[in-house]
N, C-alpha and C positions, 0 to 999 in steps of 0.2 A: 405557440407551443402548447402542446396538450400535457397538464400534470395529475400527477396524482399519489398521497401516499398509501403506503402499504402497513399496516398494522399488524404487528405477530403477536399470536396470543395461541393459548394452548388449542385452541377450537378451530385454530386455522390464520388464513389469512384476511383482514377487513380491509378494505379500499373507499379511503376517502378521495374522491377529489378536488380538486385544486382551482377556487373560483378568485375573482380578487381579494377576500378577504379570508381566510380560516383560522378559527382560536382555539386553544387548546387550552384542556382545564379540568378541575373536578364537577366544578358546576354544570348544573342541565344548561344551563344555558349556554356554554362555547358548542359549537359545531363539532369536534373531535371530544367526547366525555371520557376522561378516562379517572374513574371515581375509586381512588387508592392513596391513602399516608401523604405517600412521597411528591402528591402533585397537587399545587397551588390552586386555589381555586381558577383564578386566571393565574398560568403558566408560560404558554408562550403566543406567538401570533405570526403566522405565516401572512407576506403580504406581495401581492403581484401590483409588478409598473407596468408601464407602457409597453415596455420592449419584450413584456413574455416573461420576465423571470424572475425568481420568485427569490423573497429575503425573508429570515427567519429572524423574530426578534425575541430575548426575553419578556417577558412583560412582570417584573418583577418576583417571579419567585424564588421559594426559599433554596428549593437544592437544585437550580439554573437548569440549562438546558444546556447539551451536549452533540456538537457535528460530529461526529468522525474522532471523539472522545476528547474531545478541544470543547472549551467553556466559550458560548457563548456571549460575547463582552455587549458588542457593538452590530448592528446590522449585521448578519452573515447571508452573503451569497449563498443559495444552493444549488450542487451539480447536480446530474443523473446518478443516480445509488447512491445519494449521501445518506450516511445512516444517521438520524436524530433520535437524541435519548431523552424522555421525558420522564423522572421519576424513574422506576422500575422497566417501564415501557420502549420496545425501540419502534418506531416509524423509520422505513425506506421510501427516501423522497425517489419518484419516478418521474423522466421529464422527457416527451419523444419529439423528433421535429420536426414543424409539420408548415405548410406553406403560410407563412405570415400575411396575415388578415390585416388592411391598413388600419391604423388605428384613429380615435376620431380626428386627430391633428394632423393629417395625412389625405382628411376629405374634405369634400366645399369648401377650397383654394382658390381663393382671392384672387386678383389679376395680380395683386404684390407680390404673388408666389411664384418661384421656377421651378420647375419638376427636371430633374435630371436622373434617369433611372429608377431607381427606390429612395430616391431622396429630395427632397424639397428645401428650397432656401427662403427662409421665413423668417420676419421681425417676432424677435421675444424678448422678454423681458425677464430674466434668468437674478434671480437670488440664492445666494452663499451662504450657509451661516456655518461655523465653526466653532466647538469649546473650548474654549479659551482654560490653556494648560494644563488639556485634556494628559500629558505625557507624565506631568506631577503628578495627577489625579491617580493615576494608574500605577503611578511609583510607589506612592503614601497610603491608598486605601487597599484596603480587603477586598479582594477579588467580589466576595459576595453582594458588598457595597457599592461597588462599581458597577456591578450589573445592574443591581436593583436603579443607583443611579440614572446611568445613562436607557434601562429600560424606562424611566417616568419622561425623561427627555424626550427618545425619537417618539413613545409613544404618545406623548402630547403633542409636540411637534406634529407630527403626522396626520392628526384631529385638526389644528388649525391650518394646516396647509388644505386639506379638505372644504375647510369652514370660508375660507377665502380662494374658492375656485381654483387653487391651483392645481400643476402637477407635477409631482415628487420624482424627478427624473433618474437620480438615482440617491445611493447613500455610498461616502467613502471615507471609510472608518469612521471619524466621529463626526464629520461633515455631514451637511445633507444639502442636495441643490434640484430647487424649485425653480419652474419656469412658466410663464404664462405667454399665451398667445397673442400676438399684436399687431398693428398693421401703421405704419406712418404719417395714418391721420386720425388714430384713435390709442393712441401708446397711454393716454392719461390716464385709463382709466387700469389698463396693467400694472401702471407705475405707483396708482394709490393700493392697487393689492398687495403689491411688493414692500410696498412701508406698512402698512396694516400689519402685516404676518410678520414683519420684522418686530413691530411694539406687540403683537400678541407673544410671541418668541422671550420677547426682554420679559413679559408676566409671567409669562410660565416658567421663566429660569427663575426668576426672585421666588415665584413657589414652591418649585423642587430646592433650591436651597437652605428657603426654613425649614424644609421636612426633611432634613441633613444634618442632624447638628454636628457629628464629626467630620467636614469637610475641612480640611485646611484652609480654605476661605471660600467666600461668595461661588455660587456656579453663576457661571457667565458665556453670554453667547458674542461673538463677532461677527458682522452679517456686512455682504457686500452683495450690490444691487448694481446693474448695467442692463440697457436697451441697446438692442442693433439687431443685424440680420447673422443667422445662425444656420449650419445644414441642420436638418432637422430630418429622422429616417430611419430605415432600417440599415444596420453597418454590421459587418464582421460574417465570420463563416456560421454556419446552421447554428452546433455548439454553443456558438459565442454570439449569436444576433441580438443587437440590443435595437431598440426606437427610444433615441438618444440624439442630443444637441450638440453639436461641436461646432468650433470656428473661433476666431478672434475676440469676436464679443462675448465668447462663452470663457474665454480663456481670462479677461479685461474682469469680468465678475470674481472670478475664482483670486485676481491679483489686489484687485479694492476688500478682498476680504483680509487680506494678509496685510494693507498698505492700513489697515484699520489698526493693528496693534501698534505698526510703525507711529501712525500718527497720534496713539493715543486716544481715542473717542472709539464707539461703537459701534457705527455705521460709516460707510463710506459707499457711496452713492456718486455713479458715471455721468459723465456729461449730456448724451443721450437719453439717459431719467431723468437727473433734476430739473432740467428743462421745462420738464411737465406739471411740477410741481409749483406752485404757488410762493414767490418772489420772496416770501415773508420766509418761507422756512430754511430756503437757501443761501438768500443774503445775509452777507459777513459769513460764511462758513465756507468758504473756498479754498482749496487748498492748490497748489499745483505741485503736481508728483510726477517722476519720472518711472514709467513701469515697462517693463521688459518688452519686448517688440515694436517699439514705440518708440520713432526716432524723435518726436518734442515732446517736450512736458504737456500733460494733461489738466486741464481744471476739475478737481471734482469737490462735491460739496460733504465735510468732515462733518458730522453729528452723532449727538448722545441720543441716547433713547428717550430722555426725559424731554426733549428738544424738541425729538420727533413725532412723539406722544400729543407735543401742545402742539400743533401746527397741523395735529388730523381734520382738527373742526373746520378749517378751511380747505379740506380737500372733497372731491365729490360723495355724494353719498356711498355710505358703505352697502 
């Protein structure tokens, strides 16, 4: 999908468009300058996934950023005419649709691959992470706080998913789920991404929460990691087309993130990952769980981040 926003100002209309990345700011240096009072030096950051479509995020400023006169908290989806308010400034997001271009996890498909129309079934390696009592968070702090908050989150998050080859599949609400590409005789070395970006994730929460001091306690992240096969594709009508992951193993991630508060520890990690994983970091840390679609219990391997942190030096190089 082709985007692009529209800038109103007294002189007319400016059109930016919409590449993967574009920042907005007072500074010369964002892409969108818009050099007035009301707007942060960095203000906000527009960001394109896979599937085409674009999310808006604060990046910590002071008088936030506004869809459709709604605060932005947490990743927001953008439609076609969504009006954003930056400061004093409105931009009209434009978004038209247009034949979707395969994207690169869609080409040079593997004989492990099936191609069924627009979509392909492919081994990935899919991680979870979630903030943990993101809903108190939201209850107890200042809207303003919250933002800036969870602005320092997805946007460091986002840096290290980058920094460890992944891709940011989507954001749902305070979630975000990354996935890496993998194949049945080489899952290890997805599977030490996938722990890498989970211990970078644990450092960057312990840092956004010493830069908090009114939090009502620690920010914390919950992260669930699973390997198997996944459709992987373009789904939904024009409007709605994402290049996006679903299926069982994708759903097995999303429930070891949750089965992580159950159990108490920080990670919880599928039995088709830890496999890959070197003996040392998984034993004794077994748990067997029973999770929804799934007529027997599961073994998966329950760890803290400080656990998993020590047990990097035996994994392949970074």
């Amino acid at each position: 999908m082709n985007a692009e926003f529209h800038l109103y100002t007294d002189a007319g209309v400016v059109r930016y468009p919409c590449s993967s990345l574009l920042t907005i700011g007072r500074l010369h240096t964002n892409h969108v300058v818009l050099n007035t009072p009301k707007v942060s030096r960095s203000h906000a950051m527009i960001r394109q996934l896979d599937d085409g479509q674009y999310y808006v995020m604060d990046t910590g400023s002071r008088n936030g950023v506004l869809v459709n006169d709604e605060r932005v908290v947490v990743p927001r989806l953008l439609k076609d005419g969504d009006a954003v308010r930056v400061g004093e400034h409105l931009l009209v997001f434009h978004q038209t649709a247009a034949d979707h271009a395969p994207g690169p996890e869609s080409v040079d498909i593997t004989a492990a691959t099936l191609m069924t129309q627009d979509r392909a079934v492919q081994e990935l390696t899919v991680l979870v992470a979630d903030v943990r009592g993101y809903s108190s968070l939201s209850e107890t702090l200042p809207v303003d706080t919250l933002a800036q908050l969870m602005a320092a989150w997805f946007g460091t998050a986002s840096s290290i998913v980058d920094r460890h080859a992944g891709t940011v599949d989507k954001f749902i609400g305070d979630a975000i789920m990354v996935r890496w590409r993998t194949s049945r005789n080489h899952a290890a070395s997805s599977v030490a991404a996938a722990v890498r970006t989970a211990v970078a994730f644990d450092h960057a929460a312990r840092e956004i929460s010493a830069g908090f001091a009114d939090l009502p306690g620690p920010f914390r992240i919950g992260t669930g990691i699973n390997t198997g096969l996944a459709v992987l594709g373009t789904l939904g009508a024009d409007q709605r087309r994402e290049f996006t992951a679903l299926g069982d193993s994708v759903n097995l991630a999303f429930r070891l993130e949750t089965a992580s508060k159950e159990l108490r520890t920080d990670v919880v990690i599928g039995p088709d990952s830890y496999r890959h994983l070197p003996k040392a970091v998984w034993q004794g840390r077994l748990s067997s769980i029973q999770v929804k679609g799934k007529a027997q219990p599961i073994d998966v391997c329950a760890i803290t981040y400080d656990d998993l942190a020590a047990g990097l030096s035996s994994l392949l190089p970074a």
